[in-house]
N, C-alpha and C positions, 0 to 999 in steps of 0.2 A: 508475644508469639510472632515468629519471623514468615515471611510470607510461601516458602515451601510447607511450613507448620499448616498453615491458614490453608492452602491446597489442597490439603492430605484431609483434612477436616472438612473440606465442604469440596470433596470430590466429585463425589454423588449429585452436588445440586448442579457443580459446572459442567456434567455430564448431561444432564438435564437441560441445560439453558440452551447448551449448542445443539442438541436434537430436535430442542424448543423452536428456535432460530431457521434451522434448516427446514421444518414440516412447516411453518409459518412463509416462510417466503415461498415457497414451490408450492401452494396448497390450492390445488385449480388446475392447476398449470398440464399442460397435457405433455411436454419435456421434459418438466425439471429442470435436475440439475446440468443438462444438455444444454440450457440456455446459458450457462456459467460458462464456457466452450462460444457459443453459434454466438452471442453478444460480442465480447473482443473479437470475433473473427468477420463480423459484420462490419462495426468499425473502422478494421484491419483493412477489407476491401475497398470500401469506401475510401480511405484516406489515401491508400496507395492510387484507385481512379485520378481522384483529382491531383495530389504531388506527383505524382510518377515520370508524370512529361516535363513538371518543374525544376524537380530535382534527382530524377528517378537517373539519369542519364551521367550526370557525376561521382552518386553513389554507388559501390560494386555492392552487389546483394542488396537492392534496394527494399525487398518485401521485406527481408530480416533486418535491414537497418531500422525501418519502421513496426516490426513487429518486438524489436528490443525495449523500443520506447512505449508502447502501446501496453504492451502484458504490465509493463511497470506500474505505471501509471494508472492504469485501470485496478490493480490491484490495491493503490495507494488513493484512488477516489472510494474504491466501494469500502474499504476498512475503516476509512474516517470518515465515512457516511455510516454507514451502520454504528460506527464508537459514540458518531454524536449522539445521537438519541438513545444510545442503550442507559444512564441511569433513568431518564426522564419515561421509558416508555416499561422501567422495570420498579419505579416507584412504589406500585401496591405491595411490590415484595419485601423491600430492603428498608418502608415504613412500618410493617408488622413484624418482620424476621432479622436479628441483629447477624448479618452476613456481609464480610469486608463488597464493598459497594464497586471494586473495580473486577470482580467476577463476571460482570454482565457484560462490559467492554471487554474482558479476553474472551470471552464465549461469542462476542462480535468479531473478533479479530479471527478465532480459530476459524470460523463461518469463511471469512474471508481469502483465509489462508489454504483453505480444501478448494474452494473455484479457482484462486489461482494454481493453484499445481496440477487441476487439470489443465489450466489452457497453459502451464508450462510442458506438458508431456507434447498437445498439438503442436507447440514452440519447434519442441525438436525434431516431430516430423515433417513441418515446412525447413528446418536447415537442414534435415537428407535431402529433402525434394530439390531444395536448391543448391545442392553441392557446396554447403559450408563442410569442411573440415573436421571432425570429431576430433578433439585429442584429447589425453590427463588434466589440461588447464580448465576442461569444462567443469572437473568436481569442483575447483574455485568457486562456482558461482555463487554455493553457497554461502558463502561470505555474503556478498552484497543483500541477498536475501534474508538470510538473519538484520541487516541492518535496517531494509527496509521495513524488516517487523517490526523492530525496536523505535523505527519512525512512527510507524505506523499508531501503535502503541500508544508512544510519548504523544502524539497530535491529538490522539484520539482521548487522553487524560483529559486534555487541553479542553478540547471542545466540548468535551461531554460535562464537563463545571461551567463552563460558559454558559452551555444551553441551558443550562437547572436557571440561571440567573438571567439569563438573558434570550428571550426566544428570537432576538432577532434573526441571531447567530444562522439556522436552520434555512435565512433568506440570504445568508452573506456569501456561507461557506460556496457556496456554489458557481456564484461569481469570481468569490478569488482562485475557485479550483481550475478554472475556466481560464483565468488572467497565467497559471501556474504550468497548464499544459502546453500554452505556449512559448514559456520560459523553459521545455524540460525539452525541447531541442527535439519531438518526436519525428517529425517528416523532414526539417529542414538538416544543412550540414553549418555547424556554427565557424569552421575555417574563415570564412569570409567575413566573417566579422570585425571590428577592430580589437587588439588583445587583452583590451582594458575591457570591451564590454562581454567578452569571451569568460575572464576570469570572474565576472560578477554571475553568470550561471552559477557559478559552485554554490551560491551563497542557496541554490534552490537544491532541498535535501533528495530531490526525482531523481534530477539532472546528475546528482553525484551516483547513486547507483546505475542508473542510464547507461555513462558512460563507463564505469566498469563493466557491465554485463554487454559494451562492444567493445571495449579490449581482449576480451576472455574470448568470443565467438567471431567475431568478423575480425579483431586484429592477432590474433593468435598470441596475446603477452599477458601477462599477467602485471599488473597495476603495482606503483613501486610502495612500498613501508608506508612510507610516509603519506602514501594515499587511503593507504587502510585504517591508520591512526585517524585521520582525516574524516573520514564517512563514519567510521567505529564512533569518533569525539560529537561529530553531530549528532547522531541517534539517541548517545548516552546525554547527552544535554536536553534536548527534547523531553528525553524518559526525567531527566532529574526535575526541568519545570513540570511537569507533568503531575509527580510526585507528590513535590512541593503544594502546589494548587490543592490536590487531594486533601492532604496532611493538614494546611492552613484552612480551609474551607469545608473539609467532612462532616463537621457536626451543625453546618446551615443548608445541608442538601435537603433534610427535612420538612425547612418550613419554607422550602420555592416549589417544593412539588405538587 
């Protein structure tokens, strides 16, 4: 059974996990999902206080140069933050019920995928307020976006088998997410760098849709072939260990849970 089969069949429960997902996190909460919004936008503020004077003065549009990096990234921590822990915290389910085990990471991910697209709507209302440019190259974006889910995704494979096996992971990920943010070039401008240590960013899969989604909106161009194959090839490699991990390990996720 191919996994559009596997979907169509357990529609109903993936419908379910991500309504699950969403009343579980906001459940108290006197905002909601307002907080998915007012969080990156707090952030947002913050970060531009303190860079603004440092960097703020070289960069043209310097809140949307940092609000490019920001949306990203914060959507690329909460997705594989929520991915790690989803077989481990869905165990009582997928030990009694024989249901493909990576339902509960895309039911993570879609969670993920609804807070970002609102604070991408806020997105586009700080580039009216700042007199960014609207043009046809903005429907582009969705490229990079799809790619980021397929990172998103593939990472979240990753962690979420680690974590069955290894709980350290839950104390690690955090640290290197930490080490990654400031590898993905959010507030600073990486011009000044030298070109060797410029090209070793790419190897961080943020940084690579980063910098497309300020080609598309702050530089008005759309990113050449050969950059699309580029972020398209990372995401799909991620997604393929990701996979693998699954496929090689599925039938021990039982006895670490």
């Amino acid at each position: 059974m191919n996994f559009i089969q596997k979907m169509k069949k357990h529609g109903f429960l993936f419908q379910e996990l991500v309504k699950r997902d969403f009343k579980t996190k906001y459940k108290g909460s006197v905002l909601g999902m307002l907080w998915s919004i007012i969080s990156p936008l707090l952030i947002l503020l913050v970060m531009n206080f303190i860079f603004s004077n440092f960097f703020g003065a070289t960069i043209e549009h310097y809140v949307i140069y940092l609000f490019c990096g920001n949306i990203l990234f914060s959507y690329f921590n909460d997705a594989t933050n929520y991915g790690m822990t989803a077989l481990l915290w869905n165990a009582d389910i997928f030990t009694k019920i024989n249901v493909p085990k990576y339902l509960f990471l895309l039911a993570k991910n879609v969670q993920a995928l609804i807070n970002f697209g609102l604070t991408l709507i806020v997105f586009f209302i700080f580039c009216a307020i700042d007199g960014v440019p609207f043009t046809w190259r903005f429907l582009m974006l969705i490229y990079p976006i799809i790619c980021i889910l397929l990172v998103n995704v593939g990472v979240g494979l990753i962690l979420s088998a680690l974590h069955i096996f290894f709980r350290d992971v839950a104390h690690i990920w955090p640290i290197f997410t930490m080490l990654l943010m400031y590898a993905s070039a959010i507030f600073y401008d990486v011009r000044s760098f030298p070109p060797t240590l410029q090209k070793l960013l790419y190897v961080n899969p943020v940084y690579q849709n980063i910098v497309y989604f300020r080609d598309i909106v702050l530089n008005g161009f759309i990113p050449s072939f050969g950059y699309h194959m580029f972020i398209l090839g990372t995401a799909l490699l991620l997604i393929a260990i990701g996979g693998f991990i699954y496929h090689r390990f599925n039938w021990r996720f039982l006895y670490y849970v």
